[in-house]
C-alpha angles and dihedrals in degrees: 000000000000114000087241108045087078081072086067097087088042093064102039085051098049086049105051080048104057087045100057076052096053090044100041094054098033083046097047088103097059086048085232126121147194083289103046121043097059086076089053083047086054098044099051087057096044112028104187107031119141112243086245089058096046082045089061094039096050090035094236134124130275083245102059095035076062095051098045093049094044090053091045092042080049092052094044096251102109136040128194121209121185112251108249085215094052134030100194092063146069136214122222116225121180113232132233092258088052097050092047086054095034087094100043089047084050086056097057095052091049093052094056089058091055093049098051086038097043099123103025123103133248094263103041080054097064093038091052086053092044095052096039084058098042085050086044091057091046090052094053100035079060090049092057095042107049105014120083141164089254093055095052095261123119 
């Protein structure tokens, strides 16, 4: 292993970091956070959609996918409907007052892209993408394979 790959985590984790810090501050008056709005992104891509089925495609916990709803159904963002096919289970719909700020939400994000990729090139933007999602699958390959309820992972 090379003396400087060990940087890597320090450097996922700063910026993921830095970033909860920009959202959370450009997003304040919305009252979302860094936890909060990428259910609102999901949802405006995918209206209808049950809150198992958001906590697989977000990879969080059923907890916190619980959490995060209840706090954007409190703040009139999100509405949940029973699903007609299973009682047990509720679809997610994205209110009025979600889809007007949805763009200016998707600003934000995008500005934030800009702002960590500022000086970087066409083409080190898409292999920065490329490799951020080929170390993404391996995370989570490794998740499925070694972590397991008995051993404290979800």
């Amino acid at each position: 292993m090379k003396k400087e790959r060990p940087s890597l985590i320090k450097f996922t984790n700063t910026l993921y970091r830095v970033t909860q810090c920009y959202t959370d501050e450009a997003l304040k008056k919305y009252e979302l956070s860094n936890g909060t709005y990428p259910f609102l992104m999901r949802l405006s891509y995918k209206e209808g959609i049950s809150q198992n089925q958001i906590s697989r495609e977000l990879g969080v916990d059923k907890a916190m996918s619980a959490r995060s709803i209840n706090k954007l159904i409190e703040l009139g963002y999100v509405i949940k409907e029973q699903d007609e096919n299973d009682s047990r289970a509720y679809k997610l719909y994205l209110t009025d007052k979600a889809k007007a700020a949805i763009p200016e939400i998707k600003d934000i994000i995008f500005n934030w892209i800009d702002i960590i990729t500022a000086d970087f090139d066409e083409n080190e933007k898409d292999e920065i993408v490329r490799l951020s999602e080929k170390a993404l699958k391996n995370a989570i390959r490794f998740k499925q394979g070694k972590c397991r309820k008995d051993d404290g992972c979800e």
